[in-house]
N, C-alpha and C positions, 0 to 999 in steps of 0.2 A: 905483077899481079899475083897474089897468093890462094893457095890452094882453095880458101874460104870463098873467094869470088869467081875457081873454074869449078866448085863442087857444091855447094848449099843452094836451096833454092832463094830467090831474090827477097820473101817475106821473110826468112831466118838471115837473111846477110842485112837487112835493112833493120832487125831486131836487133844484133848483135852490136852494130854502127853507130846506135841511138847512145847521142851523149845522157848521162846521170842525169847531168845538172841543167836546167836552162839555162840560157846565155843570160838572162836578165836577172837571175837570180841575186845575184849581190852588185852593188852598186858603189864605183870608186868616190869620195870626196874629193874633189879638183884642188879642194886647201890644202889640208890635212894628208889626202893619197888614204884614210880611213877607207876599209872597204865596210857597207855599210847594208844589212839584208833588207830588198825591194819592198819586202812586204811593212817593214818600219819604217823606210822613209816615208811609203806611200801612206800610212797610218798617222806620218808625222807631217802631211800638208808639203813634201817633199823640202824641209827643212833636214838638214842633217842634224841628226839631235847633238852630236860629241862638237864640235866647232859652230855649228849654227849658219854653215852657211847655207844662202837659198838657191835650190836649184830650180830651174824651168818649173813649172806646172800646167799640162793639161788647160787649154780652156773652159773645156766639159767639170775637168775636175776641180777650177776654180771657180766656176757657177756655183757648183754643188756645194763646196766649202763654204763660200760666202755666204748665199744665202739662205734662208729660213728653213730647215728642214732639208735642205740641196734640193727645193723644187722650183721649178721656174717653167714658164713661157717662152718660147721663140720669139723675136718677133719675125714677118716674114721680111724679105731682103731683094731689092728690087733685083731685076737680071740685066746684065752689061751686055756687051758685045765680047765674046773668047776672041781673045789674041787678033786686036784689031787693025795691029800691022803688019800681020803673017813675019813674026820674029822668028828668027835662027841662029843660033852659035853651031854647039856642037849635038844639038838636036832641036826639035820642035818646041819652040812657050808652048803649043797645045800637049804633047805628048809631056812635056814637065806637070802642066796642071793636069791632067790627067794620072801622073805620077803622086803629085802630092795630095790630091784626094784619096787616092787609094791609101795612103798613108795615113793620113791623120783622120779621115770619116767625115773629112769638115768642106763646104766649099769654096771658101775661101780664107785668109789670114782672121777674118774678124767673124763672133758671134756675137749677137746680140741677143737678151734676155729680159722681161721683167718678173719681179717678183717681189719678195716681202726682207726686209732686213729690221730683225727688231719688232717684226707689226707695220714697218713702214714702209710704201710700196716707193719701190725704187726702179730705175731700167741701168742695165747692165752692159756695157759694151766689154769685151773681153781680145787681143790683139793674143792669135798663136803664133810664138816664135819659131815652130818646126814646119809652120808651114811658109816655105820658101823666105823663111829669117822674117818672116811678119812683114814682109814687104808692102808698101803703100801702092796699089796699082787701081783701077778704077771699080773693082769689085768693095775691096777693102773701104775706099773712099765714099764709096755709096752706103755702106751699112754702116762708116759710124753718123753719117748724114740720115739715115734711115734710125738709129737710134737717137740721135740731136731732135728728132722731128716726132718721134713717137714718144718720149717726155714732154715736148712740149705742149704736143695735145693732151697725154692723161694729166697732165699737171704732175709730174714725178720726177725727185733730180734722177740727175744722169749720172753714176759712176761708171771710169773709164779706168782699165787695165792696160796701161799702152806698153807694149814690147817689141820692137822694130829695128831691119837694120837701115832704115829709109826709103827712098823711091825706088819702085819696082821697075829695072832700067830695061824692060822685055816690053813696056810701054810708051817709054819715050815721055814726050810732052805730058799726053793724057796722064801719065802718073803726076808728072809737077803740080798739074792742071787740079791735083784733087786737095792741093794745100790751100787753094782760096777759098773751095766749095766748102770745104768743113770748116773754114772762118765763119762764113758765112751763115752755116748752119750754128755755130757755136753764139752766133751776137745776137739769133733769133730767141734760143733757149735764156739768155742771159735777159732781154728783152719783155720775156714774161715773167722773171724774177723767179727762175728757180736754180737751186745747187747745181754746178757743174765740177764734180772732182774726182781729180786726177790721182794715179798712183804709177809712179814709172817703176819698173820692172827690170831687172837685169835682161837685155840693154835694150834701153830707147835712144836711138840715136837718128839723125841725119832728118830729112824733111817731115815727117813724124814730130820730132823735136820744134821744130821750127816752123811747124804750124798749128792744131790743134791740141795738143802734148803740153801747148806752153798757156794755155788760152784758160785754165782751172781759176775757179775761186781758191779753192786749197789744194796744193802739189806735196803729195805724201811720194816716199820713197821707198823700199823696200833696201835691206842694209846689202851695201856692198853693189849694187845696182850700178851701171857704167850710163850716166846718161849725158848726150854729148851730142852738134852737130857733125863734125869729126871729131875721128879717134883721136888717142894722145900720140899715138905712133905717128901718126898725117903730119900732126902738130908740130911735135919735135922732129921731125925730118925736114920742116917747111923754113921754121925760127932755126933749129941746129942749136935747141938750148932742151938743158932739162927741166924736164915739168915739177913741181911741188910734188911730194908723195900724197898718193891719191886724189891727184888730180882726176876731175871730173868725175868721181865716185860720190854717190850718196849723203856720206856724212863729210866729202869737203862743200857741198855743195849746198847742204845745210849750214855750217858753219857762215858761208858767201854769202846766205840772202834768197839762193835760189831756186830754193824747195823750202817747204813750211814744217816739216815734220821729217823725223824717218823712222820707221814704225815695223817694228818684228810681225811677220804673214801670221802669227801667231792671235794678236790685235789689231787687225785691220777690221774683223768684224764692228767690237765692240769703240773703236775708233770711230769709224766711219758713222758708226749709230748714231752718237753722240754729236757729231757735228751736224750731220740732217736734221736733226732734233733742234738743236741751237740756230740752224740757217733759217728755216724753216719754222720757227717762234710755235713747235709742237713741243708737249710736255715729255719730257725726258721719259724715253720706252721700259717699260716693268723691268724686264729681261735684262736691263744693263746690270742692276743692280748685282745680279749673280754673273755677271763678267768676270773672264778672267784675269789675274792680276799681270800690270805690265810685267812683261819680260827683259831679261837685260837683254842688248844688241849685240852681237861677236865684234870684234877689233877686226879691220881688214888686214890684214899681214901680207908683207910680201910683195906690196904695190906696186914693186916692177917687177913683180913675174906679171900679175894683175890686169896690168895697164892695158895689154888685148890679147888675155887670157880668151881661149873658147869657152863658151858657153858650155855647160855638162848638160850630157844629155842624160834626159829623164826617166828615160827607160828606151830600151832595145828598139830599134829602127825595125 
C-alpha cells in the first residue's frame, strides 16, 4: 500500500485513480485487429468503415436505424412463467435473468416494434444477441408469436432480425416446445397473405435456424453472418473432414440456394422497402428514389480463423 492510500482523503485517492480514457472508448476489429473510435462505429450502424465487417447492434439501436425517423411502437409482450423449472448450474436461471436485464434494459432476447419503413407500416421483431446469445426460451418464443399475430391483425408484413445461439437449455423441453409454436404462428401470417422477411444476423444458429429463421418468403443475410444448425467446429469434429472455406457463412450460403440475397446493414433499409412494395402490389415509396447507392460487400478472409470466431462485442459490458 503506498503512502497516497495511508495519507489523502478517499475523494482525492479516487480522483487521482480515475482512468483518462473510457474502457469503451475505442473499439477492436475482430478482422482486421483495426482499432476503431466508439463514437464512429456507432455513427457507422456499428459497421467497421476500414474492412466493412458487421458487428453486433443494439436491438433498440437497430429499431431506430431501420426505421422511419428511428420512431416506433412497442408492441406489448405476453408474460411467461420465470424459470419454470427452478434451473441451477453454477448459480440461479433467476439471478442470470435478473443479471441480463440489468444489462441490456430489455426483458427478454426479443423486441418487438411497429412502425413505418418508407411510409409503409411494418412490425418489427428484433433478436438481442447480448442478451444470454439471443437464446430461444419461452419469453422469446412468445414475442416473436406475439409479433406473428399483431401483423396479422394490422394487416402489416412482419420483418424479422433473427440473431441466436439456439434453445435456451435453462428451460429444457419448454424451450424445444417454442419451435412449433412459432411455425404455427408463422403459417397463420402467411395465410392472410402477408410478407414474412427474414435477415439472419451474425449468428443465427441451432433451433432458431431450424424453425422460424427458415420459414421467410425472402431470407436476406447480412455479409459475413455464420448461419447454421451446428457450428462447423461440431461438424468437422463429427465427419473428421474439412469443411469448404466459408462454409456456412453468408455468402457461401448464397452461392447454395439458401438465402436470397446478402445485403450490406448499410441497404437493408432501402432493400427491404422495395420488396414490401413489390410483395404487397403498393406503388414503389417516394423516398426510395433518394436511396442510397448499393455498397460493395467486404470478402470474408481467414475463414478458418472465422469458422467460430466470437462474436465482437459492441460495446463495453
Amino acid at each position: 500500500m503506498s503512502w497516497i492510500d495511508n495519507v489523502l482523503p478517499p475523494k482525492i485517492r479516487s480522483f487521482l485513480n480515475k482512468r483518462e480514457t473510457p474502457e469503451n472508448l475505442w473499439v477492436k476489429d475482430p478482422e482486421s485487429g483495426e482499432m476503431v473510435f466508439y463514437r464512429d462505429l456507432e455513427a457507422n450502424q456499428w459497421v467497421v468503415p476500414g474492412s466493412g465487417h458487421h458487428m453486433k447492434i443494439k436491438a433498440s439501436d437497430r429499431m431506430a436505424a431501420f426505421l422511419d425517423g428511428g420512431k416506433y411502437d412497442l408492441v406489448p409482450l405476453p408474460p411467461v412463467a420465470q424459470d419454470p423449472l427452478k434451473f441451477r448450474d453454477q448459480k440461479r436461471y433467476s439471478d442470470r435473468l435478473k443479471e441480463q436485464r440489468t444489462k441490456t434494459g430489455m426483458e427478454d432476447a426479443v423486441l418487438v416494434a411497429q412502425g413505418k419503413l418508407y411510409d409503409q407500416p411494418v412490425t418489427v421483431a428484433v433478436q438481442d444477441f447480448d442478451f444470454m446469445g439471443g437464446s430461444l426460451g419461452m419469453a422469446a418464443g412468445s414475442a416473436i408469436i406475439a409479433g406473428l399475430e399483431k401483423a396479422a391483425d394490422t394487416k402489416t408484413p412482419l420483418v424479422l432480425f433473427a440473431s441466436s445461439g439456439g434453445a435456451r437449455m435453462q428451460e429444457g423441453t419448454l424451450s424445444l416446445m417454442q419451435m412449433p409454436r412459432t411455425t404455427v404462428a408463422v403459417l397463420r401470417l402467411r395465410d392472410a397473405g402477408l410478407p414474412f422477411i427474414v435477415v439472419f444476423t451474425n449468428p443465427t444458429t441451432g433451433g432458431v435456424t431450424a424453425s422460424y429463421a427458415m420459414l421467410g418468403d425472402v431470407h436476406i443475410a447480412e455479409p459475413g453472418a455464420l448461419i447454421c444448425f451446428a457450428g462447423p467446429r461440431v461438424i468437422e469434429q463429427t465427419i473428421r473432414e474439412k469443411l469448404p472455406k466459408g462454409f456456412q457463412r453468408s455468402e457461401y450460403l448464397y452461392e447454395h440456394g439458401m438465402v436470397d440475397m446478402v445485403v450490406h446493414r448499410h441497404n437493408l433499409r432501402s432493400t427491404i422497402g422495395s420488396l414490401i412494395a413489390m410483395l404487397t402490389g403498393a406503388a414503389s415509396p417516394a423516398g426510395l428514389a433518394e436511396a442510397p447507392p448499393k455498397l460493395p460487400l467486404p470478402s470474408v478472409a481467414n475463414d478458418d480463423d472465422l469458422a467460430e470466431a466470437p462474436v465482437a462485442q459492441a460495446a463495453s459490458e
